[in-house]
C-alpha positions in Angstrom: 0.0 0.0 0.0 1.5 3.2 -1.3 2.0 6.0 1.4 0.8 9.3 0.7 2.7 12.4 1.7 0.3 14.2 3.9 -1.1 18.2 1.8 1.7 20.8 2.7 4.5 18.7 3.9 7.7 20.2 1.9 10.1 17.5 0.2 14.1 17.0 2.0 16.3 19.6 -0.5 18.5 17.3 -2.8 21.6 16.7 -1.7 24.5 17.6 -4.2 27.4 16.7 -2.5 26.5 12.7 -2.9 29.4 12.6 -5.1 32.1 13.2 -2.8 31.5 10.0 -0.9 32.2 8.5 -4.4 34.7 10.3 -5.1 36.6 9.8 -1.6 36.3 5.8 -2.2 37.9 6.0 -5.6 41.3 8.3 -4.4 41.4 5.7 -1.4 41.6 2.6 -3.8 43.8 4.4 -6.0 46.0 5.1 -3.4 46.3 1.2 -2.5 46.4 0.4 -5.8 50.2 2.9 -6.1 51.3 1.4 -2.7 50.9 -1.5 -4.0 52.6 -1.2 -7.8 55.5 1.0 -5.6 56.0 -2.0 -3.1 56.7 -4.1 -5.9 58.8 -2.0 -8.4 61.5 -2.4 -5.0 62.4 -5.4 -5.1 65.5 -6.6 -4.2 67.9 -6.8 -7.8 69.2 -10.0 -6.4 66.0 -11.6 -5.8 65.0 -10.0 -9.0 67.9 -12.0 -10.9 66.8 -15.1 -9.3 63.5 -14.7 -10.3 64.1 -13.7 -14.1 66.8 -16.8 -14.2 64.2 -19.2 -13.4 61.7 -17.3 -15.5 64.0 -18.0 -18.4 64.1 -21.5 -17.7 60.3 -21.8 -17.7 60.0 -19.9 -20.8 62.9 -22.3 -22.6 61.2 -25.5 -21.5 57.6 -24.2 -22.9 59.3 -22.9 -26.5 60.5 -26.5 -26.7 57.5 -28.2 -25.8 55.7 -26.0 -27.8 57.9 -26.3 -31.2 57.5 -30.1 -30.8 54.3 -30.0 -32.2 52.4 -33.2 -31.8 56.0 -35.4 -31.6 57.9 -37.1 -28.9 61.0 -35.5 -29.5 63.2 -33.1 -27.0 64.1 -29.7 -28.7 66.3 -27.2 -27.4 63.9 -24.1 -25.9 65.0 -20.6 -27.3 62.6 -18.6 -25.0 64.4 -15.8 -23.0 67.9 -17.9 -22.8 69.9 -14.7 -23.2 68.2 -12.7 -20.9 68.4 -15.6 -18.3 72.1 -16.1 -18.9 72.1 -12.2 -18.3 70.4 -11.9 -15.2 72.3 -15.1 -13.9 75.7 -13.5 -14.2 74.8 -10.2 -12.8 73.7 -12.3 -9.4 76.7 -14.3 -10.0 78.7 -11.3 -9.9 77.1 -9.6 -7.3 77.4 -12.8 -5.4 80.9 -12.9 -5.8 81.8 -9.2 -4.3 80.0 -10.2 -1.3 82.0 -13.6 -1.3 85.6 -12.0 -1.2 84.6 -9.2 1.1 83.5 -11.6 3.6 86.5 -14.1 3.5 88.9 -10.7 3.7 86.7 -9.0 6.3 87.2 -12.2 8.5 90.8 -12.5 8.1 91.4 -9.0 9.1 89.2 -9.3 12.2 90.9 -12.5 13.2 94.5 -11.3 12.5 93.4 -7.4 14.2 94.9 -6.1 10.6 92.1 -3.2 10.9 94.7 -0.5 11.2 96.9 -2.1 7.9 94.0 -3.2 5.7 91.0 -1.2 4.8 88.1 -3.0 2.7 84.8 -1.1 0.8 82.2 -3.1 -0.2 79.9 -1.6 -2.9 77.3 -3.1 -5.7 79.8 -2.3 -8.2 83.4 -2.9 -6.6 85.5 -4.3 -3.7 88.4 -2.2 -2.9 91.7 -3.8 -0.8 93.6 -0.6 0.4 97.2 -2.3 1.8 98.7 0.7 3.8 102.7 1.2 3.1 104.1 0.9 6.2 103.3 -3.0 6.1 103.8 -3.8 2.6 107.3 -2.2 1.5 111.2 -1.1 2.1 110.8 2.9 2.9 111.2 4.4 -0.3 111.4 1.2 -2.3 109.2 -0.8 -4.1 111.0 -4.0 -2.6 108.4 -5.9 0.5 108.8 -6.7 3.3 108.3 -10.1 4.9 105.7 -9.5 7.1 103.7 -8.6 3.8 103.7 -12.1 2.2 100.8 -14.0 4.4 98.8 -10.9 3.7 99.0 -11.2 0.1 98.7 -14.7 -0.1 95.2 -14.9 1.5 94.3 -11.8 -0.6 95.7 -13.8 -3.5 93.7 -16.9 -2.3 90.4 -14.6 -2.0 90.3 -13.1 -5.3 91.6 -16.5 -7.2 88.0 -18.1 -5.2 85.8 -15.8 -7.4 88.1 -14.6 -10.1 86.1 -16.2 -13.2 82.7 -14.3 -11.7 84.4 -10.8 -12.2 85.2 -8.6 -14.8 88.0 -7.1 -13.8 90.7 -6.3 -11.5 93.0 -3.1 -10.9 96.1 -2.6 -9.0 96.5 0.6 -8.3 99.4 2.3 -6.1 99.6 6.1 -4.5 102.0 8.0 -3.2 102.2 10.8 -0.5 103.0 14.5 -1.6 105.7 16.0 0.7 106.6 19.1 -1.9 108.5 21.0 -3.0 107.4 19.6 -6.7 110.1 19.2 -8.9 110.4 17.7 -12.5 112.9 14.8 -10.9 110.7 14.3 -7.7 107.8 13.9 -9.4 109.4 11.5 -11.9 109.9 9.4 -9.2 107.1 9.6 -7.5 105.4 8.0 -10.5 107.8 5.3 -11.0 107.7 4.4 -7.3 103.8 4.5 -7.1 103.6 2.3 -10.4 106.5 -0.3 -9.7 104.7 -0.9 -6.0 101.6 -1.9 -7.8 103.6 -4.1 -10.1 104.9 -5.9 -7.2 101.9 -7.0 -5.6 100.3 -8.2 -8.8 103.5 -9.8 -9.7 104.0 -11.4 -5.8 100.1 -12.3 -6.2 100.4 -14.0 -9.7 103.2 -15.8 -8.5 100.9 -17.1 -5.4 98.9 -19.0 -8.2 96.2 -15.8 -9.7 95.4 -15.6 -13.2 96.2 -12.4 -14.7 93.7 -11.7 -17.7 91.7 -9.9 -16.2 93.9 -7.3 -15.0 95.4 -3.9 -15.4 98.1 -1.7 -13.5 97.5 2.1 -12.4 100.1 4.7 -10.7 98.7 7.8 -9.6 101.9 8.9 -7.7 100.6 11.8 -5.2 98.0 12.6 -7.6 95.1 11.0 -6.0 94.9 11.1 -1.8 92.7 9.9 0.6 93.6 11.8 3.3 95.4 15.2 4.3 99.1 15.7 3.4 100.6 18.5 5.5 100.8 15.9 8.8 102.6 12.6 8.7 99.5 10.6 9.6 97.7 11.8 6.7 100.8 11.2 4.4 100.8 7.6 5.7 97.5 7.1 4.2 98.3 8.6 1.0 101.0 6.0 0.5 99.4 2.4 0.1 98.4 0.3 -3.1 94.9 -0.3 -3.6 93.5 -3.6 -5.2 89.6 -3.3 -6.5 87.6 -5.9 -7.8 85.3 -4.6 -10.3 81.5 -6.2 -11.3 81.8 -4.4 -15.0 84.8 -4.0 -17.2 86.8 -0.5 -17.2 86.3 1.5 -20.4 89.4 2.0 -22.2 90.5 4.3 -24.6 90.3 2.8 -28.3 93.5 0.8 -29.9 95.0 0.9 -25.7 95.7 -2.8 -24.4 96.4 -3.5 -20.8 99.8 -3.6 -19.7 101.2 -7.0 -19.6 102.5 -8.1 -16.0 104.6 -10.1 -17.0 106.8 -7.5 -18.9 105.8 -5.2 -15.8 107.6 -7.8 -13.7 110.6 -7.8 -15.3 110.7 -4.1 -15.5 110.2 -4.5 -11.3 113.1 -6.9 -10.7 115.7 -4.9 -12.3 114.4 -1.3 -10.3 114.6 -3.9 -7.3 118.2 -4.1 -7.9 119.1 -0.4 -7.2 118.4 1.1 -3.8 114.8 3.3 -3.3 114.4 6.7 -3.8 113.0 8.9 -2.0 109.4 10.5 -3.9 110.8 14.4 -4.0 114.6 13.9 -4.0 114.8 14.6 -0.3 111.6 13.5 1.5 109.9 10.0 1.9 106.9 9.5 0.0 
């Protein structure tokens, strides 16, 4: 039974704001929706690498079911191989810096080497900083004793995930002590270079392949820390050793330097006594 309004009661006005409450709910689920998408676009790259590896599997396996046709027979798949291979070798990689920067960071905690041996650990590189007051003769590019179990587990570490890198520097650094002449900085170069070629040459000898790897002096050219005190300076002078995830780009028609022609080159400047970086000072 239909109810009448009773004579001269007035209608509710119309409410035009209705909307809003529609309008509220859709900003509210579009606002899940982008937390949602964002949580995902973060994932981690190594679990991504994982994920797209096995997703190239899959997709082999189904191009070679699928190209079978109606037949027994086992075909190759052709899916995503390459982009699989890809995505396995950068977690490889990755994989690998962690690997050598745990095995160093351990035997520098166990052997209290903290104040001789500094290691960075980065998604791209692994850098060995061996300071110079344990590694050589002052001066000289000639080592000491004490430096040969240090470079024989470094050796040991990097020959572990050497074929899951691209490449490896050696790199050494001198201190400036000034005044700057034409002969002292000379030297400074050779010293800083001919340190570098020792400890890939004493490394290679401990059994590392050498392929992958290239030789830098920077004399004073490239510090770390402050030279006018002799603490600072001490820093300066070291050889640093970094393990890189992606190839260097060199300059076209410029090969790496061959260590074993470094190393000859190394034996016969070990033969004279050092010299001092400036002429007068120690670098």
């Amino acid at each position: 039974m239909a109810i009448r309004k009773k004579k001269g009661e007035a209608e509710a006005p119309e409410n035009h704001e209705r909307w809003l409450l529609t309008y509220s709910d859709m900003v509210t689920l579009l606002l899940a929706l982008f937390m949602i998408l964002y949580s995902m676009s973060t994932i981690d790259a190594k679990k991504f690498a994982k994920m797209a590896e096995q997703a190239g599997y899959q997709m082999g396996a189904v191009s070679s079911s699928m190209s079978g046709g109606g037949g027994t027979g086992t075909g190759t798949g052709t899916g995503n191989g390459d982009a699989a291979t890809s995505a396995g070798n950068l977690s490889s990689k990755m994989d690998a810096l962690d690997e050598v920067y745990s095995i160093l960071q351990a035997y520098v905690e166990k052997n209290h080497l903290e104040d001789q041996i500094g290691l960075v650990n980065t998604n791209t590189y692994v850098k060995i900083h061996l300071k110079d007051k344990m590694m050589f003769v002052p001066d000289s590019s000639r080592m000491l004793p004490e430096s040969e179990p240090v470079l024989k587990e470094v050796s040991f570490a990097i020959s572990k995930v050497y074929d899951r890198v691209d490449h490896i520097t050696f790199s050494g650094h001198t201190a400036d002590v000034g005044p700057h002449t034409l002969s002292g900085d000379q030297t400074s170069w050779r010293l800083s270079t001919e340190r570098a070629v020792t400890v890939l040459t004493k490394m290679i000898g401990y059994g590392m392949k050498q392929d992958k790897v290239s030789i830098e002096g920077y004399a004073h050219f490239s510090p770390v820390a402050n030279n006018t005190n002799e603490e600072g300076r001490a820093k300066n002078r070291r050889v640093e050793i970094t393990i890189l995830k992606n190839p260097p780009i060199l300059p076209p028609n410029i090969s790496k330097p061959s260590p074993d022609s470094a190393a000859s080159s190394v034996a016969s400047s070990a033969e004279a006594p050092g010299q001092s970086e400036s002429g007068e000072a120690a670098h």
